[in-house]
C-alpha positions as CSV (number, residue, x, y, z in Angstrom):
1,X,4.6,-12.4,55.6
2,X,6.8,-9.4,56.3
3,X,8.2,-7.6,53.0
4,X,11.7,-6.5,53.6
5,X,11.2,-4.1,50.7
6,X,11.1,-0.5,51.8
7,X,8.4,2.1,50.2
8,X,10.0,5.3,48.2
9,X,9.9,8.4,50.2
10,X,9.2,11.6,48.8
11,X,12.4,12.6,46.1
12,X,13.8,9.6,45.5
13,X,13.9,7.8,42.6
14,X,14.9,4.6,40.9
15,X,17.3,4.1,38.8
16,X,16.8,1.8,35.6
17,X,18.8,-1.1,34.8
18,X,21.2,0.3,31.5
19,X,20.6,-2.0,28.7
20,X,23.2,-4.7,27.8
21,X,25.0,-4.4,24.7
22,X,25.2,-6.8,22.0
23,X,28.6,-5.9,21.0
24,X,31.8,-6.5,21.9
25,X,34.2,-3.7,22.1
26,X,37.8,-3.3,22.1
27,X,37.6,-2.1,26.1
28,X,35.3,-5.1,26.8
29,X,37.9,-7.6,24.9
30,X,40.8,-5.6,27.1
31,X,38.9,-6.0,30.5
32,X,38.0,-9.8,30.1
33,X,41.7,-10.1,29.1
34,X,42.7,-8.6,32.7
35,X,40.0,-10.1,34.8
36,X,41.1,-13.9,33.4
37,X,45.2,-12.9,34.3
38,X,43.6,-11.5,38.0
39,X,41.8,-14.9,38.4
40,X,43.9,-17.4,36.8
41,X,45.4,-20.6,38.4
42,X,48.4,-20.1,40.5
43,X,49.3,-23.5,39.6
44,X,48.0,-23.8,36.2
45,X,49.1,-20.1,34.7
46,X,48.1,-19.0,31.0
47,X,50.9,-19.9,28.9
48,X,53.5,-17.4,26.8
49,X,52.2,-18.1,23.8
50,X,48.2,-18.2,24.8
51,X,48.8,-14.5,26.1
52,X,50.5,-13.6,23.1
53,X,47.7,-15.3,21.0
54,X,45.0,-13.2,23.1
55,X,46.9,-10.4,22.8
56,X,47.4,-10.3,19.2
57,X,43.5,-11.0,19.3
58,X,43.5,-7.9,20.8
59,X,45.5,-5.8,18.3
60,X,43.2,-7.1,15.4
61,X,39.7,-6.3,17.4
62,X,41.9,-2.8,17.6
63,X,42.7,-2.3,14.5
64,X,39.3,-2.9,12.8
65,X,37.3,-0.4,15.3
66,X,39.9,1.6,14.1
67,X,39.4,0.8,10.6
68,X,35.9,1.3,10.8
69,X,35.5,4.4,12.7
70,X,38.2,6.0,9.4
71,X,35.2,4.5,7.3
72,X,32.8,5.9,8.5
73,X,34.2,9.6,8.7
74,X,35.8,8.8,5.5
75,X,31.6,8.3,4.2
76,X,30.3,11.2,5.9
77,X,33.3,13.5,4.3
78,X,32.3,12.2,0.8
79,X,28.6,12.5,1.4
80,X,29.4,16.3,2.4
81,X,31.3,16.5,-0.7
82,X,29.4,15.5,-2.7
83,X,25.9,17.5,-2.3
84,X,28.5,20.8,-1.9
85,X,29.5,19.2,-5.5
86,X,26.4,18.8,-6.5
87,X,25.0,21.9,-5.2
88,X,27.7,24.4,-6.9
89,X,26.5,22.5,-10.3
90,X,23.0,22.7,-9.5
91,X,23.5,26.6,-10.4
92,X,24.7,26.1,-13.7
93,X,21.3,24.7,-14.3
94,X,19.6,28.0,-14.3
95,X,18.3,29.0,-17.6
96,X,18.4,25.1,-19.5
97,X,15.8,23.6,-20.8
98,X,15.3,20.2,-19.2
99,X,13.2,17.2,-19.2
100,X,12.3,15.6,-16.0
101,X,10.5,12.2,-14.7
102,X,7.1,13.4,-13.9
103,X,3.4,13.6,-14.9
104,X,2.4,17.1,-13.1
105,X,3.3,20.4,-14.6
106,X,2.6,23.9,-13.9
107,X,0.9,26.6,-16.4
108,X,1.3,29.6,-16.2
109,X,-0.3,30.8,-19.2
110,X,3.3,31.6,-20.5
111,X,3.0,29.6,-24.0
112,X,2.5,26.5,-25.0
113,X,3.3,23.2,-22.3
114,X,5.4,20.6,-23.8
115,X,4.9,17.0,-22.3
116,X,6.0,13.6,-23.3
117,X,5.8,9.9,-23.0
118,X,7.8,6.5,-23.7
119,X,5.9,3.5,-25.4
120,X,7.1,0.6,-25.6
121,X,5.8,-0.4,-28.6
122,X,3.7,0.8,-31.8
123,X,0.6,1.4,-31.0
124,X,-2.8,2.1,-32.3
125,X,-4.0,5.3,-30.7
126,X,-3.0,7.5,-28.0
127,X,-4.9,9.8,-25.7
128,X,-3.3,12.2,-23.7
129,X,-6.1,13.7,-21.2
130,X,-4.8,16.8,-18.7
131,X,-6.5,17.5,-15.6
132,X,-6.6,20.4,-13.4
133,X,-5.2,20.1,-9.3
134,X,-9.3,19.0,-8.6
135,X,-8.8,16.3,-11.0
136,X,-11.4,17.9,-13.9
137,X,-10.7,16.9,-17.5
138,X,-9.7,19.8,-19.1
139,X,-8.5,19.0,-22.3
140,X,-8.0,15.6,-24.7
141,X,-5.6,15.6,-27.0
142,X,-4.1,13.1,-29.6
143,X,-0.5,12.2,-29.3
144,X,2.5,10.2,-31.2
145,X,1.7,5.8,-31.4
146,X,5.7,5.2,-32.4
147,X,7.8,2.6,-29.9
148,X,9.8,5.1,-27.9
149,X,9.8,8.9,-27.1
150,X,6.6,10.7,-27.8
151,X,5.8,14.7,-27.0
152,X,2.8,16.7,-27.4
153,X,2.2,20.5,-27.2
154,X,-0.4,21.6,-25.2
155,X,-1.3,25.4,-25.8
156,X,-3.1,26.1,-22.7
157,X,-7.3,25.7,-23.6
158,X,-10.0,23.3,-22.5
159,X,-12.1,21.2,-24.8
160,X,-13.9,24.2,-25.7
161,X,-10.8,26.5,-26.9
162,X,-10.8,28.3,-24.1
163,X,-7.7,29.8,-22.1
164,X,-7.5,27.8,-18.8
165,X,-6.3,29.8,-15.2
166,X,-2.7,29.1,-14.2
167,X,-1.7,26.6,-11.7
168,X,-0.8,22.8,-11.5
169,X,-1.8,20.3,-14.1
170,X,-1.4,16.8,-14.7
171,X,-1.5,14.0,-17.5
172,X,-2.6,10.8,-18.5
173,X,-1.7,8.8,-21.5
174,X,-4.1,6.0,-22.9
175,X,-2.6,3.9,-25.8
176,X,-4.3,0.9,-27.4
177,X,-2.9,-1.6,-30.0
178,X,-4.8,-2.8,-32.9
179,X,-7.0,-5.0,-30.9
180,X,-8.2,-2.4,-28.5
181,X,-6.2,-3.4,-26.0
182,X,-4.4,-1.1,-23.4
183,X,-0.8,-0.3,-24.1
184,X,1.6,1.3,-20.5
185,X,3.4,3.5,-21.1
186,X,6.8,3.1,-19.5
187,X,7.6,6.4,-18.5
188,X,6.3,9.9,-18.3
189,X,7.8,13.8,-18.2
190,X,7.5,17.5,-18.8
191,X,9.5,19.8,-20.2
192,X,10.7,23.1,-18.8
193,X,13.2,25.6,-18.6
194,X,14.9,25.9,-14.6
195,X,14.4,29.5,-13.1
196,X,15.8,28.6,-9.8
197,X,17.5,26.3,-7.5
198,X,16.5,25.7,-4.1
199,X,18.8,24.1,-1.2
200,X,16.3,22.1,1.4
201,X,16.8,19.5,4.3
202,X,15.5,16.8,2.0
203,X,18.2,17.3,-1.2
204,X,18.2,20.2,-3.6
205,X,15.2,20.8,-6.0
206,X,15.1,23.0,-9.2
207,X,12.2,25.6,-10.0
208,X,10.9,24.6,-13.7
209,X,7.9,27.0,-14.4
210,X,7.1,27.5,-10.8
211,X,7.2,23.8,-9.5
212,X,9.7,22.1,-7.9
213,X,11.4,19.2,-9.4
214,X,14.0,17.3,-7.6
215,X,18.1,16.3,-9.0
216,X,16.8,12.2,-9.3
217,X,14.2,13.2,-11.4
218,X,16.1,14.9,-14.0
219,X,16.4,13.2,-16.8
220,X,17.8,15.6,-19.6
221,X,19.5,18.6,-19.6
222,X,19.3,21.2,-23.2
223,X,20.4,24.5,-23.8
224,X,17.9,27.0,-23.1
């Protein structure tokens, strides 16, 4: 059987098949509109009022690309607005004391590191444990067993009193009721005071004793 299909020479190319759209636009609506006038009977034409009804079809299709095209500038014009808003606050931050979501910290043999914890009830006992970046226990500390905030100081030594090396720490808190039985805590934080503010890709983040906390995780802002 003879192929009537003709092998590519050298340089040319095929062209792929452009993928159908799911939508219908406001040129498609338009151009079905003309094609059905080009083709319709001679002796059965579209009525007055069904062109009029198509027509005002038209008009609404029209006027909702419209509307939607406005509402989407009109969302990318507040986003802009709102991180240059956010960014010409995020300066005011410098120097505050603040309290932010999170259960990392950095020490940089400075003073004493203040962290904190929510219960969300009375408890027993609580352990707060801070480990080093490897994950090392460095020290073990007893904290607050009241339903609600909690903070603990932390000056900076191990388990044996001595001063630990700077660099980034993190804690763990371990509550237990009268029974023995584990307590969650519902939230976690540090404290710190904001030495700088830094603009990046992913949103703007504040410098709190070297590390970078990001604006969602903010939780409390105090005079410094």
């Amino acid at each position: 059987i003879m192929s009537n299909v003709q092998p590519l020479t050298s340089g040319q190319t095929v062209s792929q098949p452009t993928a159908p759209s799911n939508t219908l636009g406001k040129d498609d609506f338009l151009n079905l509109l003309i094609t059905q006038m080009k083709n319709q009977d001679p002796l059965d034409p579209m009525q007055g009022t069904e062109f009029a009804s198509q027509l005002a079809q038209f008009s609404s299709l029209e006027q909702l690309t419209n509307i939607n095209t406005n509402l989407q500038s009109s969302l990318s014009a507040n986003a802009v607005l709102s991180s240059s808003i956010n960014n010409a606050l995020a300066a005011t931050f410098i120097g505050k004391e603040v309290r932010a979501s999170s259960s990392t910290f950095q020490y940089n043999n400075a003073g004493p590191v203040k962290v904190g914890y929510t219960l969300p009830q009375d408890v027993t006992a609580v352990s707060v444990k801070i480990y080093d970046a490897s994950g090392n226990l460095v020290k073990t500390m007893s904290g607050g067993t009241g339903s609600g905030d909690n903070t603990v100081s932390w000056d900076g030594t191990n388990d044996a009193g001595q001063t630990v090396a700077s660099g980034t720490y993190s804690f763990q808190v371990d509550a237990t009721d009268s029974t023995g039985g584990t307590i969650a805590t519902t939230a976690t934080y540090m404290f710190g005071t904001v030495s700088g503010v830094r603009f990046k890709s992913d949103g703007t983040v504040f410098v709190i004793d070297g590390a970078e906390v990001s604006l969602a995780n903010i939780l409390e802002i105090m005079q410094g």
